[in-house]
C-alpha positions in Angstrom: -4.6 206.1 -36.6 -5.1 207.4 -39.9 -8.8 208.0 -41.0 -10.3 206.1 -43.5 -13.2 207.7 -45.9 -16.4 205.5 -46.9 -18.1 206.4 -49.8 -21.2 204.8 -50.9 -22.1 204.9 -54.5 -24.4 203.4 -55.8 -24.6 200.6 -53.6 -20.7 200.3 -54.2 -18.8 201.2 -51.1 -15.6 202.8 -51.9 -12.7 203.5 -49.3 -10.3 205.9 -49.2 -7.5 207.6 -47.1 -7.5 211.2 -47.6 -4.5 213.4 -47.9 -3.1 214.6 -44.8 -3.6 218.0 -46.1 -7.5 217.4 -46.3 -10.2 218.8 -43.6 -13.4 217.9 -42.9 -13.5 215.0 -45.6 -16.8 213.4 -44.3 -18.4 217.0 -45.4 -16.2 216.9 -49.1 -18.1 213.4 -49.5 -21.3 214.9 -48.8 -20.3 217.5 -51.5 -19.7 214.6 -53.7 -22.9 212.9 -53.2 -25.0 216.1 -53.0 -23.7 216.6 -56.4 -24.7 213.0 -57.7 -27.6 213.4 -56.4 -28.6 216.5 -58.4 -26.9 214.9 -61.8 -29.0 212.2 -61.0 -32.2 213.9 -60.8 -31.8 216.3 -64.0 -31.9 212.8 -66.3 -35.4 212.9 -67.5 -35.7 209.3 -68.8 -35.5 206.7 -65.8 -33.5 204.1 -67.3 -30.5 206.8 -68.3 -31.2 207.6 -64.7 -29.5 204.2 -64.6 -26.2 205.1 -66.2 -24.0 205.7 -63.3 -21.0 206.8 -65.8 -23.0 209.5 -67.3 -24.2 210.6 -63.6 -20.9 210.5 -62.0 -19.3 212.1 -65.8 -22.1 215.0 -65.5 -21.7 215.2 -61.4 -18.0 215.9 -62.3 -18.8 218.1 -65.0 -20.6 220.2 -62.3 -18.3 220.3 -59.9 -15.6 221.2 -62.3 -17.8 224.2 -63.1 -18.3 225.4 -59.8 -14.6 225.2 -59.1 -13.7 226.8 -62.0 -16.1 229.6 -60.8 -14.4 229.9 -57.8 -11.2 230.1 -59.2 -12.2 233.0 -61.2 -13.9 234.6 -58.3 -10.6 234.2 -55.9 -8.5 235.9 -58.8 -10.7 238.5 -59.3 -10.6 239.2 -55.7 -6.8 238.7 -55.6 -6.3 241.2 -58.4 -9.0 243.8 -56.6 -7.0 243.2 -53.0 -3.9 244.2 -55.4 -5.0 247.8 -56.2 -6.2 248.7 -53.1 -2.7 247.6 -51.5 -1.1 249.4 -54.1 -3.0 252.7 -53.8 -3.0 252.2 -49.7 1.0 252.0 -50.1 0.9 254.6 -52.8 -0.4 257.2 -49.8 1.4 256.0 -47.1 4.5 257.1 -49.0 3.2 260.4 -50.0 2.3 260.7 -46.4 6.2 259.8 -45.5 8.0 262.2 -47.8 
């Protein structure tokens, strides 16, 4: 049977069936609301607190930082894991001639 996600937002229950490629979805939805949660809490004025577009908009604003950061991070890496297989490969064929 394929799974089925639930998400609750504010008050609005929202179902989904996630890709087949996707693990652990219950813990991506806790993502999710973990970040709502924090957009919700940096509006100062309790009745923007109210606007769910601007909380999800910033909540996705957020997350699309973080990923971003990661993306940056896994190139960096990738580039770094570059040279050393280079230089490893460079001396393994000095070693060989």
């Amino acid at each position: 049977m394929d799974e089925i996600v639930v998400i609750d937002l504010f008050g609005e229950e929202f179902r989904f069936q996630p890709d087949s490629q996707v693990e652990n979805s219950e813990q991506i939805v806790q993502y999710l609301k973990n970040y709502i949660k924090d957009a919700e809490g940096s509006f100062q004025n309790k009745t923007l607190g109210k606007n769910k577009i601007a909380i999800l908009l910033l909540a996705a604003m957020n997350l699309s930082k973080d990923f971003h950061e990661l993306k940056v991070q896994q190139s960096e890496l990738e580039k770094e894991m570059d040279k050393k297989i280079s230089f490893l490969i460079k001396k393994i064929d000095k070693g060989i001639e």
